[in-house]
N, C-alpha and C positions, 0 to 999 in steps of 0.2 A: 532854102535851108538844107543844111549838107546832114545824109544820111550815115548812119554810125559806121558803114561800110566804106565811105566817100573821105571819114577821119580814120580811119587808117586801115589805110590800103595793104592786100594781102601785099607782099613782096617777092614771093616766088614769082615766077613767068607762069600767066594761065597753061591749067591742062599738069604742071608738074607737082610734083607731092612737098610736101614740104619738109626740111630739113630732119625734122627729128625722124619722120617715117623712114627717109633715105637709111638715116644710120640704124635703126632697128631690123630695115632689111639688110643690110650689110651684118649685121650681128648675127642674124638669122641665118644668113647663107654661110657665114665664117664659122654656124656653128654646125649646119648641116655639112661643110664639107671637111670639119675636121672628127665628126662623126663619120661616114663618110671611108675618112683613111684611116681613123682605129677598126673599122668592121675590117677594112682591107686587109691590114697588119695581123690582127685577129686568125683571118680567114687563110693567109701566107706560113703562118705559125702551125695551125690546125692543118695544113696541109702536109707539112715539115713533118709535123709528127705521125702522123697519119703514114706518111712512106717508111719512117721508121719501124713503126709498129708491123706494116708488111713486111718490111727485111726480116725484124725480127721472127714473125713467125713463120718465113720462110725456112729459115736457118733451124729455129726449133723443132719443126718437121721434120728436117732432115736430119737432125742429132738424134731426135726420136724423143725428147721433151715431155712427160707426159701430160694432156689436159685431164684438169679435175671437173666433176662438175661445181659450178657456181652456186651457191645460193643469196639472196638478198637477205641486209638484219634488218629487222624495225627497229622504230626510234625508241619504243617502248619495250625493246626485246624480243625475243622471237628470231626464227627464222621462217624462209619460204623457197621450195625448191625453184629451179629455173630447166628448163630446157636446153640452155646453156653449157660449153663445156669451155674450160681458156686456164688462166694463169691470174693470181690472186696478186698486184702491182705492190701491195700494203700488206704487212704482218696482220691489220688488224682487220681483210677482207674487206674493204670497203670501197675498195677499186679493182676493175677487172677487165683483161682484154680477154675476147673471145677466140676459137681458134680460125675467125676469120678475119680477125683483126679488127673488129669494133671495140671501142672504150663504153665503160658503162661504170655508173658511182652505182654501188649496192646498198645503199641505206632509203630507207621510204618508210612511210608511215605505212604498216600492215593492216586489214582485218582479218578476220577469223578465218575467213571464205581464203585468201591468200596463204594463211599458214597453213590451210589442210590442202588445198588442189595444187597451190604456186602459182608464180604470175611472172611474168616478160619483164622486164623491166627495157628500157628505149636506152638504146644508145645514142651517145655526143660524142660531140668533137675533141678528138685525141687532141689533151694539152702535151704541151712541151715542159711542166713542172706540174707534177697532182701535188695538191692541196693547199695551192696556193686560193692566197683569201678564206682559207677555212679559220675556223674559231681555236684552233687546237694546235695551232701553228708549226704542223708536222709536215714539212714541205720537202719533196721528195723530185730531184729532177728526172723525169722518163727513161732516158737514156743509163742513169744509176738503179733504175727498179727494174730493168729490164736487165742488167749486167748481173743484178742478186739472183733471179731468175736462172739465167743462163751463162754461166761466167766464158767471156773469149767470146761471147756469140759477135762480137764487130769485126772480128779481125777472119770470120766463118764467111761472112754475109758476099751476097755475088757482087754488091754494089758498095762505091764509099759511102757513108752518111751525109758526108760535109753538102 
């Protein structure tokens, strides 16, 4: 008497996975490695701008540019000193290079302990447009918030941007 295994036979070749497993890893890796090339792209862009941002404050050293210092806003109001001193990206202070050239968004949830001593806030990765994906849809290319900044500073710089 034939065993329900013996009526139907797997059809793969032993030892191989079977079709749907194949394409799930295939899916898997198609989607790891197109993750993958947007960190890349990502990471190519942040770099871009990141040299920018040194030319930039190369040139404003040299023009004699003053730094302010920075402070962060809370979400709820307030403000909070920084140790920081750089250039305000945005009218409304809420972006900000330093004058070593780090990028840093200035909004955070504050407590009390922050708005009397102040607090560090961490720099990121200089974008190539601030406030892109923000809620407020006030989208501002780098290279334009740095020319409000400094007007001519590109044509100063020791290097092309391109």
């Amino acid at each position: 008497m034939p065993t329900s295994a013996d009526e139907h036979p797997d059809p793969s070749p032993a030892g191989s996975p079977a079709p749907e497993s194949d394409w799930a890893t295939q899916r898997r890796e198609a989607a790891a490695e197109r993750a993958r090339m947007l960190r890349a792209r990502a990471d190519a862009e942040h770099a871009r701008a990141a040299r920018i941002v040194s030319l930039f404050v190369q040139v404003a050293r040299e023009q004699g540019l003053e730094a302010r210092p920075l402070a962060v806003q809370g979400y709820g109001g307030g403000t909070a000193r920084t140790p920081l001193k750089g250039w305000y990206l945005r009218g409304d202070r809420t972006v900000a290079i330093d004058v070593d050239g780090h990028f840093y968004v200035l909004t955070t949830s504050l407590s009390m302990r922050q708005r009397l001593l102040g607090t560090m806030p961490v720099a990121e990765p200089v974008p190539m447009t601030i406030g892109e994906g923000g809620r407020d849809g006030d989208i501002v290319p780098l290279r334009f918030a740095l020319e409000r900044l400094l007007p001519g500073w590109e044509t100063l710089s020791p290097e092309p941007l391109a």
